[in-house]
C-alpha positions as CSV (number, residue, x, y, z in Angstrom):
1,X,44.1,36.5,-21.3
2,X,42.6,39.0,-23.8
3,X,40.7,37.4,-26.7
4,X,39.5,37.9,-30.1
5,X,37.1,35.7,-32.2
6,X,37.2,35.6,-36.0
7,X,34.1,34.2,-37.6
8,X,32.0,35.1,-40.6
9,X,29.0,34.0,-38.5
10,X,27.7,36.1,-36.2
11,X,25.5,33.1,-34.2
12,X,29.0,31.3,-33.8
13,X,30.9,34.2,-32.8
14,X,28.3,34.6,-29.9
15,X,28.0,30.9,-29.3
16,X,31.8,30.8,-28.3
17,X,31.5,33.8,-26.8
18,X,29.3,33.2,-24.7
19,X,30.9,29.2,-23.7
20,X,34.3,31.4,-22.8
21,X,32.6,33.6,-20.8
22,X,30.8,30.1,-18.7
23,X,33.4,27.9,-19.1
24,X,37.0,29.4,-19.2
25,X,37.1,32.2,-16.9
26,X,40.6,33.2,-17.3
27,X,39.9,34.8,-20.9
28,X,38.3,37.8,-21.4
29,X,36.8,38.1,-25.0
30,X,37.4,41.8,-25.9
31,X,36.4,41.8,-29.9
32,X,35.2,39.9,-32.6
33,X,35.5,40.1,-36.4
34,X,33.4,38.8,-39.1
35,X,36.5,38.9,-41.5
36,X,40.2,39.0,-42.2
37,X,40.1,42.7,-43.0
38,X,38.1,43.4,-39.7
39,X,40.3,40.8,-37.7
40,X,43.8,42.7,-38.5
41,X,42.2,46.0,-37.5
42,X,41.1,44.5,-34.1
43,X,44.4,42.7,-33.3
44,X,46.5,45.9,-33.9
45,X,44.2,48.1,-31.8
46,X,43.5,45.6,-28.7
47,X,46.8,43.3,-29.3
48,X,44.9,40.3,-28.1
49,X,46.8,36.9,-26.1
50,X,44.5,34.7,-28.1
51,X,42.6,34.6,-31.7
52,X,40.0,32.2,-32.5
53,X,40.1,31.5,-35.8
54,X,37.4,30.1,-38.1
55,X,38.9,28.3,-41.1
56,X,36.3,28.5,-43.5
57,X,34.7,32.3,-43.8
58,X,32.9,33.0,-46.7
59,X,34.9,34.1,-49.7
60,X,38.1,33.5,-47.7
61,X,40.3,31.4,-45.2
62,X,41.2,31.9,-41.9
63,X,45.1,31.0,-43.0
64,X,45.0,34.4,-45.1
65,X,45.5,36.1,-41.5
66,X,49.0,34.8,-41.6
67,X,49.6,37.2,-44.6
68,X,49.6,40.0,-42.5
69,X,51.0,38.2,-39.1
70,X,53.6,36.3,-40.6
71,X,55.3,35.7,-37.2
72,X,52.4,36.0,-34.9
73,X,52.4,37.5,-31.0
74,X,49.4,35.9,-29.9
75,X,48.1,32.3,-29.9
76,X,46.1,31.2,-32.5
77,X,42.9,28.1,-31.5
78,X,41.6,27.3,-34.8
79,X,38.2,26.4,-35.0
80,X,37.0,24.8,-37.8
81,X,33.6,22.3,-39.2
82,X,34.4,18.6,-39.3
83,X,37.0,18.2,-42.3
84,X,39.1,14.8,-42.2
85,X,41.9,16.8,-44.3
86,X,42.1,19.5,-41.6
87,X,42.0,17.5,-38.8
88,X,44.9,15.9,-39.6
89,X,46.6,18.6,-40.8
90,X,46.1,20.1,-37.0
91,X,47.1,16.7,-35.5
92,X,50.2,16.4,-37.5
93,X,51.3,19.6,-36.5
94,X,50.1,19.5,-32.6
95,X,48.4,23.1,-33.1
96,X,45.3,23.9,-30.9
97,X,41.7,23.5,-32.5
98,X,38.4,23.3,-32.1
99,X,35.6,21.2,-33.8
100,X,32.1,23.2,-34.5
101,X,29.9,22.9,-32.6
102,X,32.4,23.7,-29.8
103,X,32.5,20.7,-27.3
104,X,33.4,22.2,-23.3
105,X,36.0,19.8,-22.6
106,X,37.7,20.8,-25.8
107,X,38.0,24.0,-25.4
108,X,38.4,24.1,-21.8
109,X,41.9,22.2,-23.1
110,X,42.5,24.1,-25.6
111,X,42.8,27.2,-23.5
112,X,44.8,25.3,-20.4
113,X,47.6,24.4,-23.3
114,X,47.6,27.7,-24.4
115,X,47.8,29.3,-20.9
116,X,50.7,27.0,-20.1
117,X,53.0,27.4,-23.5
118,X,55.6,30.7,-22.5
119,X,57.4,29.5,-26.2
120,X,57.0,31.7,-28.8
121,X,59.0,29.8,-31.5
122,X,57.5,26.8,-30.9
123,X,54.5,27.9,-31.8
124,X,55.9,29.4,-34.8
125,X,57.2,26.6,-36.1
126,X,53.9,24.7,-35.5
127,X,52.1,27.5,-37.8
128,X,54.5,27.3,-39.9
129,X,54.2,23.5,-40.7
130,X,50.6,23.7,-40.5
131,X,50.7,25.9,-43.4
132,X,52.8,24.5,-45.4
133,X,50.8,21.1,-44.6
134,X,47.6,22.9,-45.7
135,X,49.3,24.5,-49.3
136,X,50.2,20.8,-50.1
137,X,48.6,18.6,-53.1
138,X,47.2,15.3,-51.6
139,X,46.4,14.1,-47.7
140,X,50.0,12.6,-46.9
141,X,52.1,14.7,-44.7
142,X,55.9,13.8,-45.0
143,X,56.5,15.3,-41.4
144,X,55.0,15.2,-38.4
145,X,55.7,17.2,-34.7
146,X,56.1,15.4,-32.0
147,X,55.7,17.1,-29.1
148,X,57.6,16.2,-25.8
149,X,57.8,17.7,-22.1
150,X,61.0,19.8,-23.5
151,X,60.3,20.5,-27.1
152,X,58.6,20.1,-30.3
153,X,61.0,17.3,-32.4
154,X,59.7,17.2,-36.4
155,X,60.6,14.3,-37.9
156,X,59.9,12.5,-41.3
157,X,56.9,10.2,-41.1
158,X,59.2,7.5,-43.4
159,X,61.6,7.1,-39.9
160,X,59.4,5.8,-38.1
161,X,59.9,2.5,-37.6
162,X,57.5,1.5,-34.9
163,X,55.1,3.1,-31.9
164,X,55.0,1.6,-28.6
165,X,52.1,2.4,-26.2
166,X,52.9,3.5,-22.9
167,X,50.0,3.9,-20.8
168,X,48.6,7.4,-22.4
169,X,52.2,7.9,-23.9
170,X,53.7,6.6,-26.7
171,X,57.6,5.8,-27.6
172,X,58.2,6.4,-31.3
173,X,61.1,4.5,-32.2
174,X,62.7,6.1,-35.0
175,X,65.4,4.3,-37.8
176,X,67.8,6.3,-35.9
177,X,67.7,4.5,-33.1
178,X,66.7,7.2,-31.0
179,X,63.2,7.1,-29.0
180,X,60.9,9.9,-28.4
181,X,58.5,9.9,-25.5
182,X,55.2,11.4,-27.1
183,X,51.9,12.8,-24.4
184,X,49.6,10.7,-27.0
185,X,48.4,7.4,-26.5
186,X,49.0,4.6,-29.2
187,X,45.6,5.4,-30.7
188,X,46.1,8.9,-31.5
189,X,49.1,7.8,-34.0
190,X,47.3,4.7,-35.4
191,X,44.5,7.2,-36.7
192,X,47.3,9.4,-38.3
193,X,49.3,7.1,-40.2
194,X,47.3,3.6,-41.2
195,X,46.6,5.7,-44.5
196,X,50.8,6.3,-44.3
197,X,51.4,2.7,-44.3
198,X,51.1,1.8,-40.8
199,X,49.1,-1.1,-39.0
200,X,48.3,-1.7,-35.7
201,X,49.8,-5.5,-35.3
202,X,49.3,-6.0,-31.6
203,X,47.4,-2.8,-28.5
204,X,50.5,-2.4,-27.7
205,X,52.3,-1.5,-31.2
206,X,51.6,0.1,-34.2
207,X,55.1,-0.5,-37.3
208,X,55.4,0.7,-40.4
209,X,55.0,-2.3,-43.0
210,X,58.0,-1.4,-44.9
211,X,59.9,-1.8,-42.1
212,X,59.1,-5.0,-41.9
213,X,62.2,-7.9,-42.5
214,X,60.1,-11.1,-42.0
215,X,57.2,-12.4,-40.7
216,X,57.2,-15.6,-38.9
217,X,54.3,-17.7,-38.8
218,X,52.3,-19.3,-35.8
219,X,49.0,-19.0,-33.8
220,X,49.2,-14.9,-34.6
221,X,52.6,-15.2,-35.5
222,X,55.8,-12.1,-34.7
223,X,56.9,-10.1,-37.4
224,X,60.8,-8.9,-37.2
225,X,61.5,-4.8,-37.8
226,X,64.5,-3.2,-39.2
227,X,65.9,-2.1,-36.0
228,X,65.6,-5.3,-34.7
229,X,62.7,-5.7,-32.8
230,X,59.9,-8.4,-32.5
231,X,56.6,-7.5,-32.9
232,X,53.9,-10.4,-31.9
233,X,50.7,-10.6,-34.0
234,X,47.7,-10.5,-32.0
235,X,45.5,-13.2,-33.8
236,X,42.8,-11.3,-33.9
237,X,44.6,-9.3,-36.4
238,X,46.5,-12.2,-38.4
239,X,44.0,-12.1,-41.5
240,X,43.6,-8.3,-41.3
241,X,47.6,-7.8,-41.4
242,X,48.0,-11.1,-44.1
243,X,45.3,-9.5,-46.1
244,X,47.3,-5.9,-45.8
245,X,51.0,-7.1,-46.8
246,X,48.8,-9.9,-49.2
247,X,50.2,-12.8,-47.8
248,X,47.9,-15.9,-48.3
């Protein structure tokens, strides 16, 4: 796979140039840019499989790209510093990206999901969420992808009604009804959404606190959800989840 990097820093664009090169021997870096102007020149002249994208280049971001590939050809891996907004701007949209400085593991990853997606439109409507994520006002996201073995499934973060761990999977029970089998474990959602409203009552289940219809008392005590289900109370999170809904 042909790749481009776009960073404003020449050390990092060498850096990751150099750990593809070592590391991921099925890419091939065959430019670099230092800028968005630069960047569109080299993707229309080498028409690249990949573009690593810094976020944060001086004077401008890495999203202004987008204004000239509205419906991209190539994968985009962001790269980005550590930024709690951005992160979970990335995670809520399942896109690819990378945290500076670039860990192996990560990006060895990054490139195997890459190599392995053949759908165009799914990726998108990732971007497209991403950026509309990243244009909004505050840190909630209203929507969140869920991506399964057969397809990307975005749903409102409000209808969820409870996460259920699965070994490294999770089912995310929905209002609905419906269940969706998500490639994340339990602790991947729990760092998402306890700022949405969510608590992690038990290891094995994470439920939305407005969801819940009553809480029965007892050594950790259940709690009874909307679509009902019972929940146990691990009692070593009784005064962290009485203290949350402000039960004394």
């Amino acid at each position: 796979m042909k790749a481009i990097i776009v960073d404003d820093e020449a050390k990092a664009r060498q850096n990751l140039q150099n750990l593809i090169e070592q590391y991921t021997p099925s890419v091939k870096v065959i430019g670099s840019a230092s800028g968005i102007k630069e960047a569109v020149n080299e993707i229309n002249n080498h028409h690249p499989d990949i573009v690593f994208l810094d976020i944060e280049m001086q004077g401008e971001s890495g999203f202004d790209l987008f204004e000239h590939f509205p419906s991209p050809d190539f994968h985009v891996i962001f790269v980005t510093a550590h930024d709690e907004y951005a992160i979970k701007a990335f995670k809520y949209s399942a896109s690819d990206y990378l945290l500076k400085p670039v860990d192996i593991d990560e990006l060895e990853h990054a490139v195997e999901v890459v190599s392995q997606s053949s759908d165009s439109q799914k990726q998108k409507d990732q971007l497209q969420f991403l950026l509309t994520n990243f244009k909004g006002v505050d840190s909630n996201f209203h929507k969140i992808v869920l991506p399964t073995l057969e397809s990307l499934q975005f749903v409102e973060v409000t209808s969820i009604v409870r996460c259920e761990s699965n070994d490294n999977y999770t089912y995310v029970h929905l209002d609905s009804g419906k269940s969706i089998l998500v490639s994340k474990n339990i602790k991947h959602f729990e760092e998402l959404l306890e700022t949405q409203g969510f608590f992690r009552l038990h290891r094995s289940h994470l439920v939305n606190l407005n969801c819940i219809s009553e809480y029965f008392r007892g050594e950790g005590g259940y709690v009874s959800l909307k679509d009902g289900s019972s929940i146990p109370v691990a009692r070593r999170k009784k005064a962290a989840f009485l203290e949350r809904i402000q039960v004394s």
